[in-house]
BAFI-720547 format. One record per residue (C-alpha): x, y, z. Coordinates in steps of 0.1 Angstrom, whole numbers, plus 2048, in hexadecimal, padded with zeros to 3 digits. Example, Ala and Ser with C-alpha at 12.3 -4.5 7.8 and 13.67 -1.06 7.14 Angstrom:
2
<xx: 87B	yy: 7D3	zz: 84E> .
<xx: 889	yy: 7F5	zz: 847> .
END
This chain:
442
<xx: A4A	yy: 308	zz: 86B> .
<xx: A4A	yy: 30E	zz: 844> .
<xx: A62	yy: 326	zz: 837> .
<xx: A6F	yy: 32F	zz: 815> .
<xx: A8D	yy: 319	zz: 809> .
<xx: AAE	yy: 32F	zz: 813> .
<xx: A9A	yy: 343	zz: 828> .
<xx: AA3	yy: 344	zz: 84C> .
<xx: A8D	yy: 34B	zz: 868> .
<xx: A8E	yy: 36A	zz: 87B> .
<xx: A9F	yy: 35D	zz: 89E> .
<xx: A9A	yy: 36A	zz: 8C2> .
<xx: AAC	yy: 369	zz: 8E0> .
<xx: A95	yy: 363	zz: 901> .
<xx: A9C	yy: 375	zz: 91F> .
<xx: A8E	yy: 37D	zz: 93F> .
<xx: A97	yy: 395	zz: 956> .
<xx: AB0	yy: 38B	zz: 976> .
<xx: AAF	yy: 368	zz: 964> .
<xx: AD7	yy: 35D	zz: 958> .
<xx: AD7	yy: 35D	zz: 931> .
<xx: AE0	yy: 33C	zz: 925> .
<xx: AE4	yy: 346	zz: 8FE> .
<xx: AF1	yy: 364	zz: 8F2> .
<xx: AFE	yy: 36E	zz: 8C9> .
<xx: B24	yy: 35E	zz: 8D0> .
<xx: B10	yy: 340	zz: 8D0> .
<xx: B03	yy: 345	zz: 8B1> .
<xx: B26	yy: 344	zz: 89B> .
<xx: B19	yy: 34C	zz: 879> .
<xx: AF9	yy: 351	zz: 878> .
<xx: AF2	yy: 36D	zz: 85C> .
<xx: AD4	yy: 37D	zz: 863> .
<xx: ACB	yy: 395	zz: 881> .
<xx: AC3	yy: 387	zz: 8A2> .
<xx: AA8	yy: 399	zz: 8B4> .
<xx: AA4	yy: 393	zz: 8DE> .
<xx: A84	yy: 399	zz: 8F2> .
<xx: A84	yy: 39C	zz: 919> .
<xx: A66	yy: 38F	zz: 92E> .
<xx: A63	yy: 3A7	zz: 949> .
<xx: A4B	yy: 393	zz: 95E> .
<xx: A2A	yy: 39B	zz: 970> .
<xx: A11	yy: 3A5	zz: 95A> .
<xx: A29	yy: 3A7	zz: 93B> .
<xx: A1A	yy: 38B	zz: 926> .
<xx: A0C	yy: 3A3	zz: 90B> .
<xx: A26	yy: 3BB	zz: 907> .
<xx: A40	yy: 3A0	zz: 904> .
<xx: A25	yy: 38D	zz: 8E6> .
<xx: A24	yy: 3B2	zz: 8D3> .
<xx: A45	yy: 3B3	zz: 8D4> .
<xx: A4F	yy: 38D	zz: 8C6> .
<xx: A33	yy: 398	zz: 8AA> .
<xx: A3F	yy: 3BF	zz: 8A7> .
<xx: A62	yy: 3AF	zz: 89F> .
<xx: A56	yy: 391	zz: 88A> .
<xx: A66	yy: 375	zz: 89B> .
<xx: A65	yy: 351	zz: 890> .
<xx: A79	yy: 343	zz: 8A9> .
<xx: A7C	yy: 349	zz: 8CE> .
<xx: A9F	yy: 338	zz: 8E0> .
<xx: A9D	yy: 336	zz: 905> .
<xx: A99	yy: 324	zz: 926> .
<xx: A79	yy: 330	zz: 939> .
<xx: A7B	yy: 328	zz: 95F> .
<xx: A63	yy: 31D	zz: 96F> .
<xx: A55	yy: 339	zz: 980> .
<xx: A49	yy: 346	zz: 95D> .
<xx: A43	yy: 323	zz: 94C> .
<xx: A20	yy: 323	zz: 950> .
<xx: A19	yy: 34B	zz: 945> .
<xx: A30	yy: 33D	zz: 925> .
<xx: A17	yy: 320	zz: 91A> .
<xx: 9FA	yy: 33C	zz: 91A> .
<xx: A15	yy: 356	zz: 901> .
<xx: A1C	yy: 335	zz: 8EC> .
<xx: 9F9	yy: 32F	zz: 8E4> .
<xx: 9F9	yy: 355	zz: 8DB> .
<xx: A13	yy: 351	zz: 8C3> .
<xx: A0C	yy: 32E	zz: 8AF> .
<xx: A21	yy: 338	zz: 894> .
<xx: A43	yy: 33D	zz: 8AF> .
<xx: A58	yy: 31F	zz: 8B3> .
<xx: A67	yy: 31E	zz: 8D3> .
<xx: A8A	yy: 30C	zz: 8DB> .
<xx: A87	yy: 2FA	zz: 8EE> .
<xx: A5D	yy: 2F3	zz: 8EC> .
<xx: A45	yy: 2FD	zz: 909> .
<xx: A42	yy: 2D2	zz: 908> .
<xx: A66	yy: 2CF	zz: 907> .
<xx: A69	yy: 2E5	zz: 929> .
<xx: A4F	yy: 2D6	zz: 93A> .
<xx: A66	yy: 2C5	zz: 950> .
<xx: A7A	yy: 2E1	zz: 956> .
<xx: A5D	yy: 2EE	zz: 96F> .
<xx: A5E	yy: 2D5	zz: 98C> .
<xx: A67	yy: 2B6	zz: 995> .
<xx: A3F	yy: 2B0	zz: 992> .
<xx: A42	yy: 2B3	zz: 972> .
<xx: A61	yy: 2A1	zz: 96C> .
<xx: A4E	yy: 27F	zz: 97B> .
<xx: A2C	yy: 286	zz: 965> .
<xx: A46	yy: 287	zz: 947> .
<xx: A55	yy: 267	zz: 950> .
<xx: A35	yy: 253	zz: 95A> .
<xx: A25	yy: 25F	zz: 936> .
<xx: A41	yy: 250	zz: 922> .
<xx: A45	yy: 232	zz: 939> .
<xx: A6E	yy: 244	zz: 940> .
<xx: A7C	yy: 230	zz: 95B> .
<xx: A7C	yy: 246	zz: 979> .
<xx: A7D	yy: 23B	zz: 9A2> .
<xx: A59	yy: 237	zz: 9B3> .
<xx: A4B	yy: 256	zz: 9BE> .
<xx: A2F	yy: 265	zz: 9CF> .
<xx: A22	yy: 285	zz: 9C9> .
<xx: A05	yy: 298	zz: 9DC> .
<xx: 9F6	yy: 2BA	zz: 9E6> .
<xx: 9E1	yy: 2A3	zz: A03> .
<xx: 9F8	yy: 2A0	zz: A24> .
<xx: 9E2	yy: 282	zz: A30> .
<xx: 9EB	yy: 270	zz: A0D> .
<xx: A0A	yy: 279	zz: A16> .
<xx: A0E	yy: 26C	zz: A3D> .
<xx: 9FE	yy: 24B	zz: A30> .
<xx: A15	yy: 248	zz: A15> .
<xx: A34	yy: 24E	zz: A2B> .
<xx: A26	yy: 235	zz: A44> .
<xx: A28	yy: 218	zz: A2E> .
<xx: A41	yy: 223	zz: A14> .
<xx: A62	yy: 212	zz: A0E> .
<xx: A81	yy: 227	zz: A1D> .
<xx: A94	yy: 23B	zz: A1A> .
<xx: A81	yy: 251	zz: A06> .
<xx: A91	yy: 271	zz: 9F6> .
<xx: A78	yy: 290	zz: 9FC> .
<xx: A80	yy: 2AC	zz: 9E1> .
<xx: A72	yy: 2CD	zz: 9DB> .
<xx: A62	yy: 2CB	zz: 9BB> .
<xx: A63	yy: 2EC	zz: 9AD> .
<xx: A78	yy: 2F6	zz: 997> .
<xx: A92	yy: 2E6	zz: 97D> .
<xx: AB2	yy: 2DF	zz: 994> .
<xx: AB5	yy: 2DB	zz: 9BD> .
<xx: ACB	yy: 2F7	zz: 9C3> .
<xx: AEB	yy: 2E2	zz: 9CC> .
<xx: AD6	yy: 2C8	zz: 9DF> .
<xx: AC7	yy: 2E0	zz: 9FD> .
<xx: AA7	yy: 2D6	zz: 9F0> .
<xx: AAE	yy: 2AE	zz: 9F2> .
<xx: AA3	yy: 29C	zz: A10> .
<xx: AAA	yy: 27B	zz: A18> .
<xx: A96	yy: 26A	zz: A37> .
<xx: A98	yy: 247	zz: A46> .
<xx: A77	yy: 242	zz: A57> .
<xx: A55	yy: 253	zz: A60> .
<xx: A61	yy: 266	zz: A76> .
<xx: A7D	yy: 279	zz: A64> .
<xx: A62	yy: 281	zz: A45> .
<xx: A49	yy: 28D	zz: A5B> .
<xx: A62	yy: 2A6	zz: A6F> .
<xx: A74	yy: 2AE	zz: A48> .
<xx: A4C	yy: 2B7	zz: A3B> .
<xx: A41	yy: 2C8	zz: A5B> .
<xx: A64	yy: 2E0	zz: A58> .
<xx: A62	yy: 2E6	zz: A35> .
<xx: A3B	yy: 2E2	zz: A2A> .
<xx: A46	yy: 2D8	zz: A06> .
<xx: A28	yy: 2D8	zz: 9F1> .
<xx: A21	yy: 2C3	zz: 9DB> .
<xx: A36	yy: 2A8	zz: 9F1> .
<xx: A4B	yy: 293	zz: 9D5> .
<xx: A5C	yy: 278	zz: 9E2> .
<xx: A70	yy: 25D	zz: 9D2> .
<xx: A7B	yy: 238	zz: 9DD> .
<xx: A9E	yy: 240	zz: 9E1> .
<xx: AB6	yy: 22C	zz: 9CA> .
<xx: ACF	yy: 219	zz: 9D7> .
<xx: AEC	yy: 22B	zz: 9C4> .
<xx: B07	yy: 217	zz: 9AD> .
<xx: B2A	yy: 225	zz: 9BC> .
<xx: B16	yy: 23C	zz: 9D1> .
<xx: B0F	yy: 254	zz: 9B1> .
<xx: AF8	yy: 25E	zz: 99A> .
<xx: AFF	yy: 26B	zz: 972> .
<xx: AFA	yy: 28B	zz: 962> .
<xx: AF2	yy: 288	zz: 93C> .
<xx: AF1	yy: 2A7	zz: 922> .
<xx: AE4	yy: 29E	zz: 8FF> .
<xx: AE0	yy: 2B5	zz: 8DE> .
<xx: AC9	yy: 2A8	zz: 8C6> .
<xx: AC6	yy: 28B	zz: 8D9> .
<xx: AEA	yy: 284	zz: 8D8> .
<xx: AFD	yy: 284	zz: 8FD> .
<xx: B19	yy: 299	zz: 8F7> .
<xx: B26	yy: 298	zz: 91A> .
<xx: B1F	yy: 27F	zz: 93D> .
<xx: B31	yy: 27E	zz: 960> .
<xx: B2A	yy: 26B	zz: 97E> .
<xx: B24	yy: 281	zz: 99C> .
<xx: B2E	yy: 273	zz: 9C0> .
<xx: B24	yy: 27A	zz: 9DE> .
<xx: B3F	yy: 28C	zz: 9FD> .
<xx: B4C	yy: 276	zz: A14> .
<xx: B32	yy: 275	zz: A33> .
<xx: B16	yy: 285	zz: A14> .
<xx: AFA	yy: 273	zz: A05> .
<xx: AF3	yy: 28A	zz: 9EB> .
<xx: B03	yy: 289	zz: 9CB> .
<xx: B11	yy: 2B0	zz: 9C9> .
<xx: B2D	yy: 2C4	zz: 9BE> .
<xx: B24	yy: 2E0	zz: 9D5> .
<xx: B21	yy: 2C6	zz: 9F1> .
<xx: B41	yy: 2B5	zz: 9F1> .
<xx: B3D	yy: 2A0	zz: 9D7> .
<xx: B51	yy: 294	zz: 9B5> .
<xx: B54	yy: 291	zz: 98F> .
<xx: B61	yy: 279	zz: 977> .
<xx: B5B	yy: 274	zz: 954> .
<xx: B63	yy: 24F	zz: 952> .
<xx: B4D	yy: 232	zz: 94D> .
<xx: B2C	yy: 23E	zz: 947> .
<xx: B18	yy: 222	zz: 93C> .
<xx: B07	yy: 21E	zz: 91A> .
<xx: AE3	yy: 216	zz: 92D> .
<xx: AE4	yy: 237	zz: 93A> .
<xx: AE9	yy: 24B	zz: 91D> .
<xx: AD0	yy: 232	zz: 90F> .
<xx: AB5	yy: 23D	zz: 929> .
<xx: AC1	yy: 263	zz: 922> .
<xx: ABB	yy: 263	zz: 8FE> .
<xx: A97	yy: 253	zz: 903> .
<xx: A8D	yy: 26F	zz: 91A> .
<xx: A9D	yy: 287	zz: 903> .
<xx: A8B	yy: 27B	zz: 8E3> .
<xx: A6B	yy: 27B	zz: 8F8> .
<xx: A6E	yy: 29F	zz: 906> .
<xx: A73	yy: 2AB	zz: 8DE> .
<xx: A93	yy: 2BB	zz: 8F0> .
<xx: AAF	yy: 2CE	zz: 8DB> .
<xx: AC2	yy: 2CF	zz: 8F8> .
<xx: ABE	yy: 2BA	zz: 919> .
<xx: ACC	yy: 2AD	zz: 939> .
<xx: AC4	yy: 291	zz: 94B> .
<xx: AD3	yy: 288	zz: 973> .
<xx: ACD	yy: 261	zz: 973> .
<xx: AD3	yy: 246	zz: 990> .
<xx: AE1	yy: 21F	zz: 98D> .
<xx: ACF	yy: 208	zz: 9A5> .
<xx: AED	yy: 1F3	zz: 9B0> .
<xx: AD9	yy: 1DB	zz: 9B3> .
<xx: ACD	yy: 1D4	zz: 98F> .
<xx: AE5	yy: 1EE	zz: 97F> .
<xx: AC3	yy: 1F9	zz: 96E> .
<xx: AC6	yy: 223	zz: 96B> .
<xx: AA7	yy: 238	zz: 974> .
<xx: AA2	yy: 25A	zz: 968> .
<xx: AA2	yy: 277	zz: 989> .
<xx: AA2	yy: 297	zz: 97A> .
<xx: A9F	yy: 2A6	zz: 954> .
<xx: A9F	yy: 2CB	zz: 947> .
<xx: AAA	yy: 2E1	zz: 92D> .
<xx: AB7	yy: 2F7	zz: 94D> .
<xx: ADD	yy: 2E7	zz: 955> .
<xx: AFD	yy: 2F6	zz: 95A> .
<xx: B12	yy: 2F7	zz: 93B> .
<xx: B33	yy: 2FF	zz: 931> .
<xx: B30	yy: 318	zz: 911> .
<xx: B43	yy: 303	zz: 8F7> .
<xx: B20	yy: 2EC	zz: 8FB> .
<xx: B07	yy: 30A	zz: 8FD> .
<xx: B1E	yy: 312	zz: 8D5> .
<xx: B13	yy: 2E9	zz: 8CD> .
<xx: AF2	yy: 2F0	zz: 8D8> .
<xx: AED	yy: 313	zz: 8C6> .
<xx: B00	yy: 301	zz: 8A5> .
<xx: AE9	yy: 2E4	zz: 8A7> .
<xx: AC6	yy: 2FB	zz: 8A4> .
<xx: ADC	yy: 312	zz: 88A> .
<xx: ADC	yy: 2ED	zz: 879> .
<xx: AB6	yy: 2E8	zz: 87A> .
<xx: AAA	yy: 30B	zz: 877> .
<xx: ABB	yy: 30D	zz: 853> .
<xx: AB5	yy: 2ED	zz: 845> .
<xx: AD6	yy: 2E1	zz: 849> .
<xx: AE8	yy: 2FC	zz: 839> .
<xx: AFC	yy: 2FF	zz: 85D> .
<xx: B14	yy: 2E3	zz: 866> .
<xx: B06	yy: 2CC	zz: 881> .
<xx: B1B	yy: 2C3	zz: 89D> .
<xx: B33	yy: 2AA	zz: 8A0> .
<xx: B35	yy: 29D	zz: 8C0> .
<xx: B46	yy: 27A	zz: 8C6> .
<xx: B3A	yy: 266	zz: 8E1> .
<xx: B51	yy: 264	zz: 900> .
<xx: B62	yy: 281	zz: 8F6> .
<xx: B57	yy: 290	zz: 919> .
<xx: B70	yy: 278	zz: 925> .
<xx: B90	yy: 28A	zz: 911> .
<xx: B82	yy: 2AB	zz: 91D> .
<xx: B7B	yy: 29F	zz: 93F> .
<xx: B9F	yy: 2A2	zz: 946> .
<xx: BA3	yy: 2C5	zz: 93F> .
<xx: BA0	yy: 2DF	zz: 95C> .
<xx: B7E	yy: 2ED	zz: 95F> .
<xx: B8D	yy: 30F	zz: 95E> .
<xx: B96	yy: 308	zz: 93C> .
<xx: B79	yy: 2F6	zz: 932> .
<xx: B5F	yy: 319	zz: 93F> .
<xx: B74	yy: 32B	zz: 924> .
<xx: B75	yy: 314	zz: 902> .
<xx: B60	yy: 31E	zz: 8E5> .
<xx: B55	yy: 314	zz: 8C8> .
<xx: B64	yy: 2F2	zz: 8CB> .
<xx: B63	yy: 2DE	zz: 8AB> .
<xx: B65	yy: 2B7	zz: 8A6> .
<xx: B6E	yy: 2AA	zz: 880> .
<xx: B60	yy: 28A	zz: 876> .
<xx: B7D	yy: 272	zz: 876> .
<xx: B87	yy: 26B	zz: 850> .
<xx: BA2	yy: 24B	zz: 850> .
<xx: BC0	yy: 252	zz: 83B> .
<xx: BC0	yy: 23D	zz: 818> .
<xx: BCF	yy: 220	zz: 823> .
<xx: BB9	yy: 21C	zz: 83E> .
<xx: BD2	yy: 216	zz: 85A> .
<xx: BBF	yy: 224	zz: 873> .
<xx: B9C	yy: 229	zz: 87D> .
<xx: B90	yy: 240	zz: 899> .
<xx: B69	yy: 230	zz: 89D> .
<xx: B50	yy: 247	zz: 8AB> .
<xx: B47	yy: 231	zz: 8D0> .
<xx: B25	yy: 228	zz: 8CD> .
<xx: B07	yy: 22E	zz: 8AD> .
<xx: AF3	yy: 24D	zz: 8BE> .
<xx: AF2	yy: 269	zz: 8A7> .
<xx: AE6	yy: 290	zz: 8AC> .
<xx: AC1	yy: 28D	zz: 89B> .
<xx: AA7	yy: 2A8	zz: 88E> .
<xx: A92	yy: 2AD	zz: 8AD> .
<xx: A6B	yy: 2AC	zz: 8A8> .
<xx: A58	yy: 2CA	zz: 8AF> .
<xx: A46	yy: 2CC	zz: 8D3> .
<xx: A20	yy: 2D6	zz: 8D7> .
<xx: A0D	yy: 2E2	zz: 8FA> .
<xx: 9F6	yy: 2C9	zz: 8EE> .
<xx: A0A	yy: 2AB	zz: 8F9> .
<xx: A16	yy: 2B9	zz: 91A> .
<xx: A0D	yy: 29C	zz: 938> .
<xx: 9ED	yy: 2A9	zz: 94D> .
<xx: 9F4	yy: 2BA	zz: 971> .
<xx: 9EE	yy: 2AD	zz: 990> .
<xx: 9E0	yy: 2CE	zz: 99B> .
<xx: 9D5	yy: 2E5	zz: 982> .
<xx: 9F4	yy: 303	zz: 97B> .
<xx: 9F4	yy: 327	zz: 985> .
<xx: A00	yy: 341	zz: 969> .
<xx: A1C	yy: 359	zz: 977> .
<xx: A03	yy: 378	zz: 974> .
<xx: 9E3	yy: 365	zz: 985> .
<xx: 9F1	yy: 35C	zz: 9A5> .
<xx: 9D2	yy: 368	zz: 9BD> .
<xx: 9E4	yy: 384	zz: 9D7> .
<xx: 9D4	yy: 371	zz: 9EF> .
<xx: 9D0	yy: 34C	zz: 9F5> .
<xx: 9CA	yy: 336	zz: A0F> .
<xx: 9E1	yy: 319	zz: A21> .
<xx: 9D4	yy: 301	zz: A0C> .
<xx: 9D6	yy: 314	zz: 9EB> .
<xx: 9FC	yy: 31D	zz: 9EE> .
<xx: A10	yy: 302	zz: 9DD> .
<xx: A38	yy: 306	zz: 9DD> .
<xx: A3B	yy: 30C	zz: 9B5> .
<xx: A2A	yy: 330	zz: 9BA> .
<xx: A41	yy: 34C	zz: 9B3> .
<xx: A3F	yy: 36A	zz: 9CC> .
<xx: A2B	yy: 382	zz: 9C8> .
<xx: A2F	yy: 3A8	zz: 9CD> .
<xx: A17	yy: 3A9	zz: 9EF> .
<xx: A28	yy: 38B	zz: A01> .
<xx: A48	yy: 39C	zz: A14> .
<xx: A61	yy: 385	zz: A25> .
<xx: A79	yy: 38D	zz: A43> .
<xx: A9F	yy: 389	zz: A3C> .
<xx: AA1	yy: 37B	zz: A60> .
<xx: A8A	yy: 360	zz: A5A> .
<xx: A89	yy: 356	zz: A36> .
<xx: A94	yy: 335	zz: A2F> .
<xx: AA9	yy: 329	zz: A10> .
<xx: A8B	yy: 31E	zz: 9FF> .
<xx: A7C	yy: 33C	zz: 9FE> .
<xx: A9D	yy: 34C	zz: 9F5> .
<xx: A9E	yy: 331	zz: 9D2> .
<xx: A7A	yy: 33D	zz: 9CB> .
<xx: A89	yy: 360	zz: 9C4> .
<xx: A8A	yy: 367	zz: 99A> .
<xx: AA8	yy: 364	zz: 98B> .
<xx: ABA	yy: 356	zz: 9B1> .
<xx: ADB	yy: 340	zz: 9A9> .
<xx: ADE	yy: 324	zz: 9C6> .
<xx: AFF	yy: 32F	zz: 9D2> .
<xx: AF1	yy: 352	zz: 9D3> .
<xx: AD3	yy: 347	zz: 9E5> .
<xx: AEA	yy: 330	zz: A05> .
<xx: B03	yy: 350	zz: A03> .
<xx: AE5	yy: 365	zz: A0D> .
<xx: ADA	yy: 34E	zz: A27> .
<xx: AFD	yy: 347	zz: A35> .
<xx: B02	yy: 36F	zz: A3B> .
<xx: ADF	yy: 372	zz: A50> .
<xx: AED	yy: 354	zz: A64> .
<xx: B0A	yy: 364	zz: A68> .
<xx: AFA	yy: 383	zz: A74> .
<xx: B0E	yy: 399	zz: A56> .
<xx: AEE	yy: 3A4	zz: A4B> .
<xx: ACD	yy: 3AD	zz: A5C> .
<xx: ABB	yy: 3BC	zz: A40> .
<xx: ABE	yy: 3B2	zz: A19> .
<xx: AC8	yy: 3D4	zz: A0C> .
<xx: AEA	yy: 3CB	zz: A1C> .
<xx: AEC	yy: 3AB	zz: A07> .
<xx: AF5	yy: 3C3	zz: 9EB> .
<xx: B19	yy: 3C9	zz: 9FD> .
<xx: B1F	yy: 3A3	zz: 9FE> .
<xx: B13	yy: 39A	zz: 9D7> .
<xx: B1F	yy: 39D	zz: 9B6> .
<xx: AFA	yy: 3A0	zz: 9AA> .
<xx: AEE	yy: 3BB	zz: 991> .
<xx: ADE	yy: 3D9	zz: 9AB> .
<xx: ABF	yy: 3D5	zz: 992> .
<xx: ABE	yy: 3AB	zz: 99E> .
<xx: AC4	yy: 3B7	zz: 9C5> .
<xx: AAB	yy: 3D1	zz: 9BF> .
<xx: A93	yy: 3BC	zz: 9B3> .
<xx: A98	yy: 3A1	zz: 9CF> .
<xx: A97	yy: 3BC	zz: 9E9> .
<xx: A75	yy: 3C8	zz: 9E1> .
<xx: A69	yy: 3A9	zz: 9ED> .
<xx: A79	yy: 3AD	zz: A16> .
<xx: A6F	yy: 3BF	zz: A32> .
<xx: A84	yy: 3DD	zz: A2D> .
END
């Protein structure tokens, strides 16, 4: 985007309402001129919300979009060519569904586990008749599986075809399932391309699954450098200012394949203050000092309490200078440096399986075979607290996991029968509830 020399661009926050803010202007430390925010109110909002970028004369819009609106936001990017957006509607392609995750890896040849995915159930009995097992069955929408209630893994024919016929995923996505190294995968965060933070993730005892809020366990210790190695590769191909990536280890062959990648992870806010200072960096030319983030460092900061770690800020890393008679040296572990990101395009974004649905076109009505599992609700379709199941519950705008198996634990439990009494269980704004509630059987 050309700008005047000195001249900043006019910055925007992103928001959405009942969707968690991952920026706000504490991020920002420093940055002189005035930072305006617009709020996507959804359904039918799409123009408003473009008047208003233009009315206010933004040049730069900062913000995750999930994936209930990502579609409705590549059709308001191509209404405002001259917006950039951070991260890019090609950047946060992935961030939609796990779909999309495996179209990214298969067009930049990204190493990722064999998986299937189809809209047909008969490509998808024959497929489970002759596949290799066991085979991990996710739901594919979205950006993260909400603690792991949405990963299935199944040993045989039978188990996927009783797992499909209870939950009637659609598309189905399934994966070959890795055999894990030290029965764990490894989440990667990387700014500018840099990974600035990695921890293996193990399973419970008795658990499969490799989740915090499932039994399992941290530790910061020897990641290996082929999986930061694989991490940067899908970073620099996603265009991504900020990114995650969840990778596995066959044990086997020690070689790492990529599982999940998104803008849209968990982070502690001394990193969301790196990320915000690394664009600060690139929107003025370098006038804002970039990051200094030594690798491994996550290893030092690992052993801190995570109580203490949620409330650090602005954390700053000098460049190690040695004294003048050079009696020691610090070294910086490895030659991967934070780098200028190149700007995303729609134009590059990997072709669908099935052709997308906008967030205000969904048809009120569709048939059996229209409905696919990435369509957000829609004001018409009512569900009974009794009977809705967690996945519906995750479909919800703005809906936190934990929130979400809270909910379902208190029908279970019989402490609610209707959703309007959720309100005297949750910590949730009454405009959120209120929102939610609209959409159950009173």
């Amino acid at each position: 985007m050309a700008q005047k020399k000195q001249e900043l661009p006019t910055l925007g926050f992103l928001y959405l309402d009942y969707v968690l803010r991952f920026f706000d202007y504490s991020n920002f430390k420093g940055w002189p001129e005035k930072i305006e925010e617009v709020t996507y109110h959804w359904k039918n909002d799409k123009k408003r919300f473009i008047n208003e970028v233009k009315r206010k004369k933004i040049d730069v819009l900062v913000g995750n979009i999930p994936a209930t609106a990502y579609e409705t936001f590549k059709e308001i990017a191509k209404e405002l060519p001259h917006v950039r957006f951070i991260p890019s509607i090609e950047t946060q392609f992935s961030n939609k569904s796990k779909e999309n995750v495996t179209l990214f890896c298969e067009k930049y040849d990204i190493q990722a586990p064999k998986t299937i995915i189809t809209y047909d159930d008969k490509v998808a009995d024959e497929h489970f008749k002759n596949c290799h097992y066991p085979q991990i069955v996710k739901r594919s929408y979205g950006a993260s599986n909400y603690g792991g209630y949405f990963v299935h893994k199944v040993d045989d024919y039978k188990e996927a075809k009783d797992l499909l016929a209870e939950t009637k995923y659609k598309p189905v996505y399934s994966q070959d399932g890795i055999p894990l190294k030290d029965s764990g995968d490894i989440r990667v965060m990387l700014i500018g391309h840099k990974p600035i933070c990695a921890f293996w993730r193990y399973s419970g005892e008795g658990e499969w699954i490799t989740n915090t809020s499932q039994g399992g366990s941290m530790s910061y210790e020897n990641v290996p450098m082929n999986v930061l190695e694989l991490a940067v590769k899908a970073s620099k191909a996603a265009k991504a200012e900020y990114w995650a990536c969840d990778i596995a280890i066959d044990e086997n062959t020690d070689e790492p394949y990529i599982l999940e990648c998104a803008t849209a992870f968990a982070a502690f806010p001394y990193v969301r203050d790196w990320i915000a200072q690394y664009i600060m960096w690139d929107l003025s030319g370098g006038k804002f000092r970039l990051p200094h983030v030594p690798l491994y460092s996550w290893v030092e900061l690992g052993k801190m309490d995570p109580s203490v770690l949620r409330t650090l800020r602005h954390l700053y890393f000098a460049k190690y200078e040695p004294s003048v008679d050079g009696a020691y040296w610090l070294e910086d572990k490895g030659d991967m440096d934070m780098e200028l990101t190149e700007d995303g395009h729609i134009s590059n974004l990997p072709s669908a399986i099935k052709p997308p649905i906008s967030e205000d076109k969904i048809p009120s009505v569709v048939t059996e075979d229209e409905k696919v599992e990435s369509s957000p609700l829609t004001e018409d379709e009512l569900f009974d607290i009794q009977t809705v199941s967690l996945t519906n519950l995750m479909t919800l705008q703005g809906m936190e996991e934990d929130v979400a198996v809270n909910i379902k634990e208190l029908v279970e439990s019989k402490e609610i029968t209707t959703f309007a009494q959720v309100a005297e269980h949750l910590t949730a704004s009454k405009e959120r509830i209120a929102q939610w509630s609209s959409l159950f059987i009173k």
